[in-house]
Backbone as a ProteinNet text record, in pm:
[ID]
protein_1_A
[PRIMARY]
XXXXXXXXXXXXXXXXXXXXXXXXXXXXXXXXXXXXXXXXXXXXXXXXXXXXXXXXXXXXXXXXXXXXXXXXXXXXXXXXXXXXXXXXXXXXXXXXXXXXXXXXXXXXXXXXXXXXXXXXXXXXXXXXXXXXXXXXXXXXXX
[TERTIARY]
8269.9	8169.4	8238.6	8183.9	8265.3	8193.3	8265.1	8170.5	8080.3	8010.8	7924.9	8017.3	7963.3	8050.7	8055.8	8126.5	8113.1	8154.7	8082.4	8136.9	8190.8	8337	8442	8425.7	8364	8328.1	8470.1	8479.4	8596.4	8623.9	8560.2	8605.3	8699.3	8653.9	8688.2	8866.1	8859.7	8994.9	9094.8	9028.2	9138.3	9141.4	9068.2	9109.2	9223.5	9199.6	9306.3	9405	9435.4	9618	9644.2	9569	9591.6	9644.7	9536.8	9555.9	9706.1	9723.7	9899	9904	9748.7	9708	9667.8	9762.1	9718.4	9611.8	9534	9458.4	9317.3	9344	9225.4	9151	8991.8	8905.5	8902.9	8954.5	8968.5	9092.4	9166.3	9316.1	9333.5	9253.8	9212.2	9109	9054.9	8954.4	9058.5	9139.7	9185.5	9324.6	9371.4	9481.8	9397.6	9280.3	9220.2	9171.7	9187.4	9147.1	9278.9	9376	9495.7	9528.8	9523.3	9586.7	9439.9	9348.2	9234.3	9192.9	9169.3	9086	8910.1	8874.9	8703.2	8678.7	8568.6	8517.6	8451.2	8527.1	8432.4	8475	8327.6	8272.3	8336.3	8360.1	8364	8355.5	8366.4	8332	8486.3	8481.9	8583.8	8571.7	8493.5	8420.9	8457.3	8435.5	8468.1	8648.8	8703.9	8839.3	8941.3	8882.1	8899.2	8867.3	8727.2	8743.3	8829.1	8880.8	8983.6	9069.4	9127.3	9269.9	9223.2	9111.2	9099.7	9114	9069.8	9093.7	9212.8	9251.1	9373.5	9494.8	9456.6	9591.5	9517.3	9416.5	9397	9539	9551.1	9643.9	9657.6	9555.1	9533.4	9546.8	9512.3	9537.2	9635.7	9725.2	9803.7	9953.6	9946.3	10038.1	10055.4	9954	9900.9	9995.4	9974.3	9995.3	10128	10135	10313.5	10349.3	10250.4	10270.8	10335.7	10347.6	10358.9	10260.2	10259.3	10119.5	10167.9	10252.6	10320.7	10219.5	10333.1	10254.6	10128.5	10077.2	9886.6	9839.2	9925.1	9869.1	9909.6	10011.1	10048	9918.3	9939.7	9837.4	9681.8	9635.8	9548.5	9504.7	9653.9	9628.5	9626.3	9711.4	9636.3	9479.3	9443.6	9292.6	9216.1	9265.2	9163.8	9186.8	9340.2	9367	9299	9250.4	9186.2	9029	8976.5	8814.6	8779.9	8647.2	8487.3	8503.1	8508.3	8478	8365.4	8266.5	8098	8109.8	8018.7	7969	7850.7	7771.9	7681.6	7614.8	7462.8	7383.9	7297.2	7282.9	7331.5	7449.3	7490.5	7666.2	7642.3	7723	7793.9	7803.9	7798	7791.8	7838.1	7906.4	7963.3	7864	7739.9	7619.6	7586.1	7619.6	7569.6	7701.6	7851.5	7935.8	7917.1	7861.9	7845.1	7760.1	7654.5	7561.8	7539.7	7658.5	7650.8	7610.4	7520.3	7418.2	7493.5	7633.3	7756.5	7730.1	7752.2	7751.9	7579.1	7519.8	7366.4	7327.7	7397.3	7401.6	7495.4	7599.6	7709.1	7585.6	7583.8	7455.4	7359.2	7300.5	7178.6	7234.9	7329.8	7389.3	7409.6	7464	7419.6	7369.9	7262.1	7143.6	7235.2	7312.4	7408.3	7493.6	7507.6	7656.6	7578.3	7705.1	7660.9	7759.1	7760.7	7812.7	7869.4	7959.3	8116.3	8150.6	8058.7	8135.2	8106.9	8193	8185	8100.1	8024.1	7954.4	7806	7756.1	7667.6	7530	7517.8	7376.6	7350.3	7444.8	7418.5	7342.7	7330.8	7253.2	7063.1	7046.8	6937.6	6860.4	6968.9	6907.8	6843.7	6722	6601.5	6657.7	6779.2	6806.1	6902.2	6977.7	7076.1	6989.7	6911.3	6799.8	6908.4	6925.4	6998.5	7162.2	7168.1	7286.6	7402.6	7398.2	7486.4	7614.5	7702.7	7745.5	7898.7	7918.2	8035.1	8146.5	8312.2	8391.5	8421.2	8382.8	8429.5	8340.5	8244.5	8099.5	8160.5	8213.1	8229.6	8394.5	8515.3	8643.2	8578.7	8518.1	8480.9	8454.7	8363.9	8330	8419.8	8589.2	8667.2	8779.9	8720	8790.2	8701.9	8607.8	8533.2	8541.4
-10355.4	-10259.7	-10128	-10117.1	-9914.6	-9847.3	-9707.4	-9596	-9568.6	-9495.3	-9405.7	-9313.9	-9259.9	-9163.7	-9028	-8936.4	-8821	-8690.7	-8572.8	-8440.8	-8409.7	-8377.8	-8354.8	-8128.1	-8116.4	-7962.8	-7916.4	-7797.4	-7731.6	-7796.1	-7748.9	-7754.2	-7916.1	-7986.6	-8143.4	-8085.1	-8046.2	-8044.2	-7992.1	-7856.8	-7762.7	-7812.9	-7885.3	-7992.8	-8104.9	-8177.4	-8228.9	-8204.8	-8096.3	-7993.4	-7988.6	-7908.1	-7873.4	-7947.7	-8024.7	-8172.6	-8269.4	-8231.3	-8300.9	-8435.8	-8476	-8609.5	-8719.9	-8801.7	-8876.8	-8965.3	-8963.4	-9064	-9009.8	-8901.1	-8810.1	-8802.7	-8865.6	-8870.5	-8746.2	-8667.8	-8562.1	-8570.7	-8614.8	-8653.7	-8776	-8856.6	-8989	-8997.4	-8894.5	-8873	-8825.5	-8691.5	-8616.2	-8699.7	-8824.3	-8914.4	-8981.3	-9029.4	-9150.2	-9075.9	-8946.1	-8889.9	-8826.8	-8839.5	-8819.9	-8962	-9023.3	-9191.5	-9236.3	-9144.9	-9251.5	-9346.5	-9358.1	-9443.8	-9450.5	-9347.9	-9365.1	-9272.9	-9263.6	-9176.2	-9092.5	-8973.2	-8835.6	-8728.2	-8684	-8534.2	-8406.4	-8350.9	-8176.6	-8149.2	-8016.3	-7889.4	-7813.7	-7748.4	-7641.2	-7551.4	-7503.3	-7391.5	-7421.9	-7572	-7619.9	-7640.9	-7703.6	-7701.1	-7548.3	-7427.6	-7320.3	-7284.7	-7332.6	-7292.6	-7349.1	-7453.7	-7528.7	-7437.1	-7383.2	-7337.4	-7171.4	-7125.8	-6984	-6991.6	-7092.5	-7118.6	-7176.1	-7241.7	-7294.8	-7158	-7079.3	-6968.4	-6858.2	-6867.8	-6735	-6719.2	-6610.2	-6587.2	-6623.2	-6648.5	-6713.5	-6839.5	-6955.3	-7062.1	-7125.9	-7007.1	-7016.8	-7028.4	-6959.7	-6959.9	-7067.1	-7124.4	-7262.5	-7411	-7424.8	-7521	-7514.1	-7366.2	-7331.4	-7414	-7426.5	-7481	-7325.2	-7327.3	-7225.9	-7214.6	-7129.3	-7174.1	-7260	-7280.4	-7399.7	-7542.3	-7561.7	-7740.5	-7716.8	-7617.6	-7618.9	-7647.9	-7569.9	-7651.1	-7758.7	-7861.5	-8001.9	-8051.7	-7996.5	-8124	-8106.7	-8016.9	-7981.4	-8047.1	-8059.3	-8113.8	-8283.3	-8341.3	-8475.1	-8512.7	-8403.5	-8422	-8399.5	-8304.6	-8294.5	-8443.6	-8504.7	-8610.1	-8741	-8747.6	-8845.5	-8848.6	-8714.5	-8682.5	-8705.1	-8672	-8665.1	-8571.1	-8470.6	-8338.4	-8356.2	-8291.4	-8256.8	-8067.8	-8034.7	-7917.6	-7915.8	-7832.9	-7836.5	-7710.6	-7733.1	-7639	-7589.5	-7473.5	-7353.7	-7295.1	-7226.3	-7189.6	-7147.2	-7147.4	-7153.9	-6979.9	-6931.3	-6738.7	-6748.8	-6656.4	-6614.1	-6616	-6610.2	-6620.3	-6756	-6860.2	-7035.1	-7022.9	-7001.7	-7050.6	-6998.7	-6902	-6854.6	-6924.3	-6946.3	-7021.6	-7176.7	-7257	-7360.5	-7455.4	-7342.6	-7421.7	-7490	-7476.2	-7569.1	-7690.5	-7666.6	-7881.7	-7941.1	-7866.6	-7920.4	-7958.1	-7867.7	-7890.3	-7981.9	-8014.1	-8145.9	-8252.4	-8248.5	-8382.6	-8453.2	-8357.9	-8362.1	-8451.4	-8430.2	-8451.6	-8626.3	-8694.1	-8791.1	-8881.7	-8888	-8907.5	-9021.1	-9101.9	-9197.2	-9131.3	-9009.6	-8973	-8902.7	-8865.6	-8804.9	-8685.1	-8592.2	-8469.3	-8511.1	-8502.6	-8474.6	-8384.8	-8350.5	-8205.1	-8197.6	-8100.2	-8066.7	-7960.4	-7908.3	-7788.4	-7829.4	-7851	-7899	-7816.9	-7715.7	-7608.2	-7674.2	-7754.5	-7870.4	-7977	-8008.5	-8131.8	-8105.9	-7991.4	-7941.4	-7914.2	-7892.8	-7849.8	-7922.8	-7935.7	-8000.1	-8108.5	-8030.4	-8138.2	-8246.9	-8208.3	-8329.6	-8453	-8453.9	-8538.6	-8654.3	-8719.3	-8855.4	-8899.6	-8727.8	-8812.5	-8689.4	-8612.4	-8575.4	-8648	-8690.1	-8747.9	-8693.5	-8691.8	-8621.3	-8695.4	-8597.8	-8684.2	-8805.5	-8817.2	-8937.7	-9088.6	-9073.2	-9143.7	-9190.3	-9104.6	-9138.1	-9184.3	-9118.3	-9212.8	-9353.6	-9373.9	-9535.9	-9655.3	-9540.3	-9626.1	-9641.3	-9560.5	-9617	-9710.3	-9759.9	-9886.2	-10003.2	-10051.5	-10136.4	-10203.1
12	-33.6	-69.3	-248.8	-238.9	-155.5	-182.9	-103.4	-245.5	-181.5	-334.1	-373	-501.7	-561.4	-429	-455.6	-335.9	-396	-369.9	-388.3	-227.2	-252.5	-97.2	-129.9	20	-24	62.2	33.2	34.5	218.3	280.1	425.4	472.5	421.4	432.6	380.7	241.1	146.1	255.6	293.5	367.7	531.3	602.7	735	675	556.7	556.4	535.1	460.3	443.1	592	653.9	768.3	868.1	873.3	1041.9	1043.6	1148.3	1173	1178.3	1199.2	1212.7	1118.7	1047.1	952.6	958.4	1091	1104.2	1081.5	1077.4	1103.2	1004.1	967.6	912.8	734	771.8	662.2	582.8	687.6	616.9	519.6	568.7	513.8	409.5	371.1	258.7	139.6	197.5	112.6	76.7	162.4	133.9	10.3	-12.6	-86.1	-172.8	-202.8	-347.3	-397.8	-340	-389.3	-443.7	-408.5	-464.4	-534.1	-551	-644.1	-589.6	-470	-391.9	-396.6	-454	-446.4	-544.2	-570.8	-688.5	-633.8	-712.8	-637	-734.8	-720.6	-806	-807.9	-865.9	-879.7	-1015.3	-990.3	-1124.2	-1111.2	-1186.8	-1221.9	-1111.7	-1107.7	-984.9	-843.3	-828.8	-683.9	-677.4	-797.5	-770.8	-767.7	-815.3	-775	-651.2	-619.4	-446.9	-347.6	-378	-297.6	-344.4	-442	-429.7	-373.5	-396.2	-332.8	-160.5	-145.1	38.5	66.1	18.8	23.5	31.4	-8.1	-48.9	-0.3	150.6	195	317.5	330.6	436.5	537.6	631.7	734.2	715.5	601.7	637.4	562.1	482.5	431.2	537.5	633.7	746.9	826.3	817.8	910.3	835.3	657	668.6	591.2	500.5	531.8	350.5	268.5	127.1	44.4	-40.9	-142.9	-264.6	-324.1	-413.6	-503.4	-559.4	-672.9	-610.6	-440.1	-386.7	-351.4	-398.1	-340.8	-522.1	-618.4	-719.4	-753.6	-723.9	-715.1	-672.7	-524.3	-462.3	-571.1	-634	-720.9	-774.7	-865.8	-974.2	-948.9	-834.9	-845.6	-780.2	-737.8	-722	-813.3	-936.8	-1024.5	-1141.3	-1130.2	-1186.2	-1166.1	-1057.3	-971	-987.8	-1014.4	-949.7	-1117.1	-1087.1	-1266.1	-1204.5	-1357.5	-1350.3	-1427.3	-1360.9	-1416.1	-1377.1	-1491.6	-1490.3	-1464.7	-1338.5	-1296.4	-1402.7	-1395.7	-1516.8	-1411.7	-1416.4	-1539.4	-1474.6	-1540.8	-1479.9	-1349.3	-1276.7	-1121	-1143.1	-1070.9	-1027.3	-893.6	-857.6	-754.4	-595.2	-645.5	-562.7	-536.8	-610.2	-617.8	-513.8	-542.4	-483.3	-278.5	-277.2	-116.6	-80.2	-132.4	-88.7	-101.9	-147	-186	-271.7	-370.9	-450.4	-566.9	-583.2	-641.3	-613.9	-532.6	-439.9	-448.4	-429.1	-495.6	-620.7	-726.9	-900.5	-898	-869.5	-854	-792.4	-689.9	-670.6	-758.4	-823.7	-895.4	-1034.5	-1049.2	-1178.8	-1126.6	-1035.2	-1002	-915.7	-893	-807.5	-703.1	-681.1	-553.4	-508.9	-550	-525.9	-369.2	-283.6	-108.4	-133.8	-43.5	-13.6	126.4	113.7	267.6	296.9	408.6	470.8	652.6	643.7	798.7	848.3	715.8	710.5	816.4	937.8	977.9	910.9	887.7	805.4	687.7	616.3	492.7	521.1	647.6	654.6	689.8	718	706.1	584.3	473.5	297.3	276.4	197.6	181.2	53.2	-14.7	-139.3	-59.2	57	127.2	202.2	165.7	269.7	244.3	362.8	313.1	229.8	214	66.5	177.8	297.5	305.6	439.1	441.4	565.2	618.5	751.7	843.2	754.7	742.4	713.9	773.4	879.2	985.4	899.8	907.5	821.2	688.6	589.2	492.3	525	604.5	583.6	608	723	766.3	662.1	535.1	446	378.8	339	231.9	341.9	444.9	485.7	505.8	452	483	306.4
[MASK]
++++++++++++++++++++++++++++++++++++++++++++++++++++++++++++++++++++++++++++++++++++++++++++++++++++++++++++++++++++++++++++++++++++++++++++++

Protein backbone atom coordinates (compact mmCIF):
# COMPACT_ATOMS: atom_id res chain seq x y z
CA UNK A 1 0.00 0.00 0.00
CA UNK A 2 1.41 3.76 -0.94
CA UNK A 3 1.14 6.41 1.46
CA UNK A 4 -1.09 9.31 0.20
CA UNK A 5 0.42 12.15 -1.31
CA UNK A 6 1.79 14.49 1.82
CA UNK A 7 2.66 18.17 2.52
CA UNK A 8 6.00 17.55 5.16
CA UNK A 9 5.63 21.12 7.24
CA UNK A 10 8.71 22.69 8.20
CA UNK A 11 9.02 21.15 11.79
CA UNK A 12 9.15 17.39 10.51
CA UNK A 13 12.15 18.83 7.76
CA UNK A 14 14.20 20.50 10.57
CA UNK A 15 13.75 17.17 13.32
CA UNK A 16 15.15 15.28 10.65
CA UNK A 17 18.55 17.40 9.96
CA UNK A 18 18.72 17.47 13.43
CA UNK A 19 18.03 13.82 15.08
CA UNK A 20 21.26 11.69 15.49
CA UNK A 21 18.86 8.96 15.11
CA UNK A 22 18.32 7.33 11.80
CA UNK A 23 15.54 5.45 12.94
CA UNK A 24 13.70 8.15 14.03
CA UNK A 25 10.32 8.69 12.43
CA UNK A 26 11.32 12.31 10.99
CA UNK A 27 14.54 11.11 9.85
CA UNK A 28 12.85 8.49 7.93
CA UNK A 29 10.36 10.79 6.22
CA UNK A 30 12.98 13.34 5.39
CA UNK A 31 15.38 10.06 4.27
CA UNK A 32 12.25 8.98 1.77
CA UNK A 33 11.81 12.39 0.24
CA UNK A 34 15.33 12.68 -0.36
CA UNK A 35 15.52 9.34 -2.36
CA UNK A 36 11.83 9.89 -3.81
CA UNK A 37 10.20 7.47 -1.88
CA UNK A 38 6.55 8.94 -1.67
CA UNK A 39 4.90 11.78 -3.12
CA UNK A 40 4.70 14.90 -1.44
CA UNK A 41 3.54 18.50 -1.87
CA UNK A 42 5.03 21.95 -1.53
CA UNK A 43 5.06 25.49 -2.87
CA UNK A 44 7.90 27.76 -3.31
CA UNK A 45 6.90 29.53 -0.08
CA UNK A 46 7.17 26.32 1.96
CA UNK A 47 10.61 25.32 0.43
CA UNK A 48 11.87 28.79 1.54
CA UNK A 49 10.61 28.18 4.90
CA UNK A 50 12.65 25.13 5.25
CA UNK A 51 15.71 26.94 4.27
CA UNK A 52 14.73 30.15 6.52
CA UNK A 53 14.68 27.66 9.59
CA UNK A 54 17.11 25.67 8.54
CA UNK A 55 19.78 28.63 8.64
CA UNK A 56 18.44 30.27 11.91
CA UNK A 57 21.29 30.48 14.35
CA UNK A 58 20.18 28.46 16.88
CA UNK A 59 19.54 25.54 14.85
CA UNK A 60 22.10 26.26 12.74
CA UNK A 61 24.71 25.40 15.60
CA UNK A 62 22.94 22.23 16.34
CA UNK A 63 23.24 20.50 13.12
CA UNK A 64 26.61 22.26 12.06
CA UNK A 65 25.66 22.29 7.83
CA UNK A 66 26.79 25.44 6.00
CA UNK A 67 24.35 27.18 3.91
CA UNK A 68 25.75 25.65 0.51
CA UNK A 69 24.69 21.62 2.19
CA UNK A 70 21.33 23.13 3.46
CA UNK A 71 20.84 24.12 -0.18
CA UNK A 72 21.98 20.58 -1.48
CA UNK A 73 19.87 18.91 0.76
CA UNK A 74 17.11 21.52 -0.86
CA UNK A 75 17.49 21.02 -3.76
CA UNK A 76 17.01 17.21 -3.72
CA UNK A 77 13.82 17.79 -1.97
CA UNK A 78 12.57 20.18 -4.24
CA UNK A 79 13.90 17.49 -7.02
CA UNK A 80 11.86 14.84 -5.53
CA UNK A 81 8.51 16.82 -4.36
CA UNK A 82 5.11 18.52 -6.87
CA UNK A 83 5.54 21.85 -6.61
CA UNK A 84 1.91 23.38 -6.51
CA UNK A 85 1.20 26.98 -5.96
CA UNK A 86 -1.35 27.50 -3.53
CA UNK A 87 -4.07 30.51 -4.61
CA UNK A 88 -4.10 33.32 -3.84
CA UNK A 89 -0.48 34.16 -3.17
CA UNK A 90 1.08 33.10 0.16
CA UNK A 91 1.85 36.66 2.37
CA UNK A 92 3.94 36.65 5.13
CA UNK A 93 0.68 36.45 7.33
CA UNK A 94 -0.58 32.85 5.54
CA UNK A 95 3.08 31.72 6.31
CA UNK A 96 2.78 32.45 10.49
CA UNK A 97 -0.28 31.21 10.57
CA UNK A 98 -0.07 28.25 8.46
CA UNK A 99 -2.64 28.91 6.07
CA UNK A 100 0.30 27.68 3.39
CA UNK A 101 -0.17 24.10 4.29
CA UNK A 102 -4.06 24.49 4.11
CA UNK A 103 -3.93 26.08 0.36
CA UNK A 104 -1.33 23.10 -0.40
CA UNK A 105 -4.12 20.64 0.88
CA UNK A 106 -6.95 21.99 -0.83
CA UNK A 107 -5.23 21.80 -4.03
CA UNK A 108 -5.42 18.00 -3.49
CA UNK A 109 -8.20 16.67 -1.70
CA UNK A 110 -5.94 12.74 -0.56
CA UNK A 111 -3.09 14.37 0.11
CA UNK A 112 -2.47 14.53 4.57
CA UNK A 113 -0.32 17.12 6.34
CA UNK A 114 2.84 15.69 8.60
CA UNK A 115 3.64 17.49 11.35
CA UNK A 116 4.59 17.60 14.81
CA UNK A 117 2.76 20.82 15.15
CA UNK A 118 -0.07 19.31 17.66
CA UNK A 119 -2.53 23.02 17.32
CA UNK A 120 -2.79 21.56 13.49
CA UNK A 121 -4.77 18.83 14.38
CA UNK A 122 -7.50 20.88 15.86
CA UNK A 123 -7.90 23.15 12.35
CA UNK A 124 -11.25 22.58 11.15
CA UNK A 125 -9.71 22.08 7.45
CA UNK A 126 -7.21 19.01 9.01
CA UNK A 127 -10.20 16.99 10.02
CA UNK A 128 -8.78 13.61 9.17
CA UNK A 129 -6.04 14.42 6.64
CA UNK A 130 -3.50 15.53 9.40
CA UNK A 131 -1.09 12.68 10.97
CA UNK A 132 2.17 12.51 13.64
CA UNK A 133 5.47 11.84 11.79
CA UNK A 134 5.58 8.51 13.48
CA UNK A 135 1.86 7.63 11.68
CA UNK A 136 2.93 8.59 8.45
CA UNK A 137 6.92 6.99 8.57
CA UNK A 138 4.88 3.61 9.45
CA UNK A 139 3.02 4.06 6.34
CA UNK A 140 6.20 4.37 3.94
CA UNK A 141 7.11 0.84 5.32
CA UNK A 142 4.14 -1.11 4.81
Amino acid sequence: MRPPAAVIDTNVVVSGVLTALSASPTARILDAMIRGGFRYLFSIELLAEYRAVLLRTRIRSRHRLSEAEVDILLGDIATNGVVLEADPPITRKDVRQDMHLWRLLAREPSAVLVTGDKRLFSHPAGKGRVLMPREFADLLEQ
